[in-house]
C-alpha positions in Angstrom: -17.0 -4.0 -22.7 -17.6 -3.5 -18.9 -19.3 -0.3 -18.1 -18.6 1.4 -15.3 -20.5 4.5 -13.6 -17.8 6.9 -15.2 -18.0 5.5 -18.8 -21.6 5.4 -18.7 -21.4 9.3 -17.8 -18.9 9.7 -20.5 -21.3 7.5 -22.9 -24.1 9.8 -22.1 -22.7 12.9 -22.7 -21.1 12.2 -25.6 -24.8 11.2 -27.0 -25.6 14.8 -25.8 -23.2 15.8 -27.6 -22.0 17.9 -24.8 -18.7 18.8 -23.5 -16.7 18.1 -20.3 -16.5 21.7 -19.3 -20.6 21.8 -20.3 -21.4 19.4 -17.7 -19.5 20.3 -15.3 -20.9 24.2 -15.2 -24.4 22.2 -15.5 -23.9 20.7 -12.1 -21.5 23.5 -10.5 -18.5 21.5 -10.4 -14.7 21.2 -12.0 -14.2 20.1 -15.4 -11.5 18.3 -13.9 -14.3 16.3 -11.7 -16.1 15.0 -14.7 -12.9 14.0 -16.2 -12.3 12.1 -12.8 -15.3 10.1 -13.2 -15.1 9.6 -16.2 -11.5 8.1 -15.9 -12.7 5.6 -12.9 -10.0 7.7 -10.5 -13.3 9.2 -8.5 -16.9 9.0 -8.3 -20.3 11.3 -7.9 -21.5 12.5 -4.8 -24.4 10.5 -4.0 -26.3 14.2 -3.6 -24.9 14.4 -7.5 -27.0 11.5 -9.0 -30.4 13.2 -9.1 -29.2 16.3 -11.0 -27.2 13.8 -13.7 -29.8 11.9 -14.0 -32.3 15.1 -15.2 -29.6 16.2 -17.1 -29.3 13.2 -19.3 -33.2 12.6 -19.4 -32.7 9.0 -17.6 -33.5 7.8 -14.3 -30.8 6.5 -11.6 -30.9 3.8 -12.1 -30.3 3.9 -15.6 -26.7 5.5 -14.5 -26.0 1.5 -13.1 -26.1 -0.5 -15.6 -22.7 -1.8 -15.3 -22.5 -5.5 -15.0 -22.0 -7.7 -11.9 -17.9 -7.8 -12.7 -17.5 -4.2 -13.4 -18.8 -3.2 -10.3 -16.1 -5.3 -8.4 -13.4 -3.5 -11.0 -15.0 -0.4 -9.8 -14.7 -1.2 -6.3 -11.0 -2.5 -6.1 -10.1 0.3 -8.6 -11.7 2.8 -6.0 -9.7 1.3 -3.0 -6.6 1.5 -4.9 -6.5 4.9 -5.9 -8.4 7.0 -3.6 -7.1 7.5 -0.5 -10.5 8.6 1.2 -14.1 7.6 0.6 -17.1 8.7 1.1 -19.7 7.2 4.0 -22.1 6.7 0.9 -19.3 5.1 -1.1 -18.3 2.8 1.7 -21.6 1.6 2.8 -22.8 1.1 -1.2 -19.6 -1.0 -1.5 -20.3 -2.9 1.6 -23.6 -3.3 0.4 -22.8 -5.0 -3.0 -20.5 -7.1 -1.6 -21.8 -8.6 1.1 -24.9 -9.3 -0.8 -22.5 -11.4 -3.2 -21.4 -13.5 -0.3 -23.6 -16.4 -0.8 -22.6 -16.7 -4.4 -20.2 -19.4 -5.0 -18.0 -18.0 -8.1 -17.5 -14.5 -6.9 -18.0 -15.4 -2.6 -13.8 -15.4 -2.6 -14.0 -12.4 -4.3 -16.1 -10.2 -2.3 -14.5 -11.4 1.0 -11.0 -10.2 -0.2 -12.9 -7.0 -1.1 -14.5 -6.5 1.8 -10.9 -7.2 4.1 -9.3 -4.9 1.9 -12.7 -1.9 2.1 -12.5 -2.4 5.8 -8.7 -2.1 6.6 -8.9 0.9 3.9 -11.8 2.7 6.2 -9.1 1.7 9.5 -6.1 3.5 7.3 -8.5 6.2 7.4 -9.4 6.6 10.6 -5.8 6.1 11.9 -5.1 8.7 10.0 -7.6 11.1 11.7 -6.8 9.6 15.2 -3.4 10.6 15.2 -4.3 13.7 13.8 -6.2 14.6 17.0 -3.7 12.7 19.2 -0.9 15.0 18.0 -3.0 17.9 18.6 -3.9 16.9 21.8 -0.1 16.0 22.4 0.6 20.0 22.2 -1.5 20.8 25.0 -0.8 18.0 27.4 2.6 16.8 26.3 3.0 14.9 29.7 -0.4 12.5 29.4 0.2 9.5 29.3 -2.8 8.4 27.4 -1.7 11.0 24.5 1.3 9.1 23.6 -0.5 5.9 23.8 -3.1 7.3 21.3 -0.7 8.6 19.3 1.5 4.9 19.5 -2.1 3.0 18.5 -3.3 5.8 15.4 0.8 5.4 13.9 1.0 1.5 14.9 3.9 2.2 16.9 6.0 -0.4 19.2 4.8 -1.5 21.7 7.1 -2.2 25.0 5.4 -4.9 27.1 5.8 -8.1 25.6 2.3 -9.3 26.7 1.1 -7.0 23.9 3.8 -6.8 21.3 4.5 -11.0 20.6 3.2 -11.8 17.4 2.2 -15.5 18.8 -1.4 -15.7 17.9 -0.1 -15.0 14.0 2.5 -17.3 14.3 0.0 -20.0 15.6 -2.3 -18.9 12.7 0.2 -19.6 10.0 1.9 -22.5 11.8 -1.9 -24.0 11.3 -2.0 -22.9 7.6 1.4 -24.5 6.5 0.1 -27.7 7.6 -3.1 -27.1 5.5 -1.3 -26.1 2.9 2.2 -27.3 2.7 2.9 -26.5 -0.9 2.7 -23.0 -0.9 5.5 -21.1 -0.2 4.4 -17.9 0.7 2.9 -19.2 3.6 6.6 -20.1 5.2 7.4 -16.5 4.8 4.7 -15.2 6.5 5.8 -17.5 9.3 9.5 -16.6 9.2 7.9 -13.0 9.3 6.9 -12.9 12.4 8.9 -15.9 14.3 12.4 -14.0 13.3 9.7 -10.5 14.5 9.3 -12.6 18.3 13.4 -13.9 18.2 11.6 -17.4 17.7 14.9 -18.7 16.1 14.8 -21.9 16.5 11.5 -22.7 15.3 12.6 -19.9 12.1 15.0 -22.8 11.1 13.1 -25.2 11.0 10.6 -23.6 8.8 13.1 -22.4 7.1 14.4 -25.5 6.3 11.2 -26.8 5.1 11.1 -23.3 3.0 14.2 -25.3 1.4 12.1 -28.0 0.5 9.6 -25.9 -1.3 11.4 -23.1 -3.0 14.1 -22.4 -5.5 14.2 -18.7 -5.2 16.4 -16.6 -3.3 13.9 -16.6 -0.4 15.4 -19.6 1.5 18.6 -18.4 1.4 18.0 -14.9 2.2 15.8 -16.0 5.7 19.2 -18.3 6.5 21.1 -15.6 6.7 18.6 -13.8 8.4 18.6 -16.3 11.0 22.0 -16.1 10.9 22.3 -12.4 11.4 19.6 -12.3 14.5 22.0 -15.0 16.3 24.7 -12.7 16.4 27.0 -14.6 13.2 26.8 -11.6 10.5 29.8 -12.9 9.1 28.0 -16.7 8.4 25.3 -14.2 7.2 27.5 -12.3 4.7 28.7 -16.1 3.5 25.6 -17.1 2.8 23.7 -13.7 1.4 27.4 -13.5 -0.8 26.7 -16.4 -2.1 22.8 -16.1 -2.8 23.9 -12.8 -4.8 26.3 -15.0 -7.3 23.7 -17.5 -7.8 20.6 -15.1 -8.3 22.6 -12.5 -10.0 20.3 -11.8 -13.0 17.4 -11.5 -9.8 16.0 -8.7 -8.7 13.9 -9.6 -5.6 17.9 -11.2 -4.4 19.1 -7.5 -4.7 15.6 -6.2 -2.9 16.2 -8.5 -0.3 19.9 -7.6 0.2 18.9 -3.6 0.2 16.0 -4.7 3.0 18.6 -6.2 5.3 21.1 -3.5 4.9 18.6 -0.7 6.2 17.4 -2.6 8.6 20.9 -3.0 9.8 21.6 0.7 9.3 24.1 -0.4 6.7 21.9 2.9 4.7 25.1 3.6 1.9 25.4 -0.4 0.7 21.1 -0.6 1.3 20.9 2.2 -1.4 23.8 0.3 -3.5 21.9 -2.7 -3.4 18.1 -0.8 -4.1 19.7 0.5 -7.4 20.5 -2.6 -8.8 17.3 -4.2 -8.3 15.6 -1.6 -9.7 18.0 -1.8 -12.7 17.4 -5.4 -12.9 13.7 -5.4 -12.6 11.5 -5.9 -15.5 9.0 -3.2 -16.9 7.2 -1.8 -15.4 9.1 -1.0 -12.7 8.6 -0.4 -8.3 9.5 2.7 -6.8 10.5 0.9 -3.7 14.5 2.4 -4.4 13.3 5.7 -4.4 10.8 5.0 -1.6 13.8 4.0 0.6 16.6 6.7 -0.6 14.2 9.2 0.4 13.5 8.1 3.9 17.4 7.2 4.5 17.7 10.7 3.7 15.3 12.5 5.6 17.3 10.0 8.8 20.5 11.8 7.5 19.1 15.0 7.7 19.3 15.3 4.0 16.1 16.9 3.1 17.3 18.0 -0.5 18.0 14.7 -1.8 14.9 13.4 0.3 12.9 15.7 -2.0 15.0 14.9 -5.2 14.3 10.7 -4.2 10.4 11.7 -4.0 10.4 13.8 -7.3 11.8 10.7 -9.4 9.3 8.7 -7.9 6.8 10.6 -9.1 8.2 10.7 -12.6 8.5 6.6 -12.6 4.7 6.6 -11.6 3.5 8.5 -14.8 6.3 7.1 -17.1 6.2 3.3 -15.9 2.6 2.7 -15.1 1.3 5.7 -16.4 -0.4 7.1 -12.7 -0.6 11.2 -12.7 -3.7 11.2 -9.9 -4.8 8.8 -7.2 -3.9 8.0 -3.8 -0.1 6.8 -4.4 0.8 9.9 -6.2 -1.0 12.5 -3.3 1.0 10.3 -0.7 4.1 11.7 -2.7 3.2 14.9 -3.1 2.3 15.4 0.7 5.3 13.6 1.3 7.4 16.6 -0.7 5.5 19.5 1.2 6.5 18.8 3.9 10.2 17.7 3.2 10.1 21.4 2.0 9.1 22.7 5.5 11.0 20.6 7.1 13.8 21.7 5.4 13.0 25.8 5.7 12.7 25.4 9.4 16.1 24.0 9.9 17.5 26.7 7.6 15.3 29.1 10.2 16.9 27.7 13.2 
């Protein structure tokens, strides 16, 4: 059994024979905090260690004796769910990992961790930048440089091309097919961003070695892509049309179709389309339909069904993969306050 820091706080008090709420009140905290750690959603306070430590009659490190392969559990389960660390947190996880670097059988694993620990500490900071950029924003709305802040903390498009083309990805994966010709994912990250730079004539061709490669709807669904950038939706239609009768027991077809729609502004047949993918997908189920009803709405205006779309995400969280707490489920609820003021200020207007 793998033993995280929470479990081995849980193991310890339970030896006590002490309760959650006992704890807690012993260090000052929440009940609910001890029930955080102890369910891997959050972790102790670095300041917090000492005082656990006398409390259970151990030392520190005594608290970390989890093995090599729990701690990377611990870290990915940390960057999934918690939507802010810690400096401690992030500089104990860059720690461990890049200490595992020059370890053969985990090096691929720690690399991938530490991509996805710093692009987490950049969502972060993004996050505060355009805080401060909006803020700024209200006291010199004419600055220049306030927009551009605010463009480079939200990712926002960029106008001069010089900037915007996606050519040094494309060359990137233009490389990596060649290196790895069998895997199909790699000609859709291509198609990605060729189709993302109007690239169309080089999209075909890698879309016609996607052919080559892949029995999926994929293939099809880029063709008609292709199709649809040219100018041809109705040769787009054709082909999607037909894609949909051959994949009609597939999801991701139905995903793909809903995708295309909104990004056509087609919003009521991307919603038609959303639904039946989510009816055809396999337990447990995405929230991606709600995800996109709700934002389709809040375009319309509609901030009741916005909120409604965001409620029954929540409720497919807990009752499909069981999440109640964690980063995906604040998003939501942040998401829903303020729908609600949006709302009351255009009933105040």
């Amino acid at each position: 059994m793998k033993t995280t820091l929470g479990t081995k706080i849980k193991q310890l008090r339970l030896q006590k024979g002490v309760t959650q709420d006992a704890l807690a009140k012993a260090l000052h905290i929440a009940c609910q905090t001890v029930s955080k750690w102890e369910n891997d959603i959050s972790m102790p306070d670095i300041q917090l260690l000492p005082l656990i430590a006398v409390y259970f009659g151990c030392r520190i490190d005594d608290l970390f004796d989890f093995s090599e392969q729990a701690q990377f559990d611990r870290i990915a389960h940390m960057l999934e769910r918690q939507e802010t660390l810690t400096g401690e947190e992030y500089r104990q996880a860059e720690l461990f990992l890049k200490g595992k670097l020059e370890e053969e059988s985990v090096r691929s694993d720690a690399l991938r961790l530490l991509a996805e620990l710093f692009n987490h500490r950049a969502d972060a900071w993004r996050k505060t930048a355009e805080f401060y950029a909006r803020e700024a924003l209200k006291r010199e709305p004419e600055l220049k440089q306030n927009h551009n802040n605010l463009r480079r903390a939200q990712e926002g498009t960029v106008p001069d091309w010089n900037f915007a083309n996606h050519s040094r990805r494309i060359a990137y994966y233009q490389q990596f097919v060649c290196d790895h010709p069998t895997y199909a994912g790699g000609y859709l990250w291509l198609l990605d961003e060729l189709l993302a730079d109007g690239r169309l004539d080089e999209a075909q061709t890698v879309c016609d070695a996607l052919q080559q490669q892949d029995n999926s709807c994929r293939a099809a669904f880029y063709q008609g892509r292709i199709c649809w950038q040219r100018g041809d939706q109705e040769a787009a239609q054709t082909i999607w049309n037909r894609m949909l009768a051959e994949h009609s027991e597939d999801w991701l077809a139905f995903a793909c179709m809903a995708d295309a729609m909104a990004a056509a502004c087609h919003y009521d047949e991307a919603l038609r389309y959303a639904r039946k993918a989510q009816q055809l997908q396999p337990a447990p189920k995405y929230t991606d339909s709600q995800e996109m009803a709700a934002q389709i709405h809040e375009i319309r205006g509609d901030y009741k069904q916005a909120i409604e779309n965001r409620q029954e995400q929540l409720a497919l969280l807990e009752q499909e993969w069981g999440l109640t707490e964690g980063r995906d489920v604040d998003f939501i609820i942040r998401e829903i306050d303020r729908l609600r003021r949006a709302q009351e200020e255009r009933l105040r207007a």
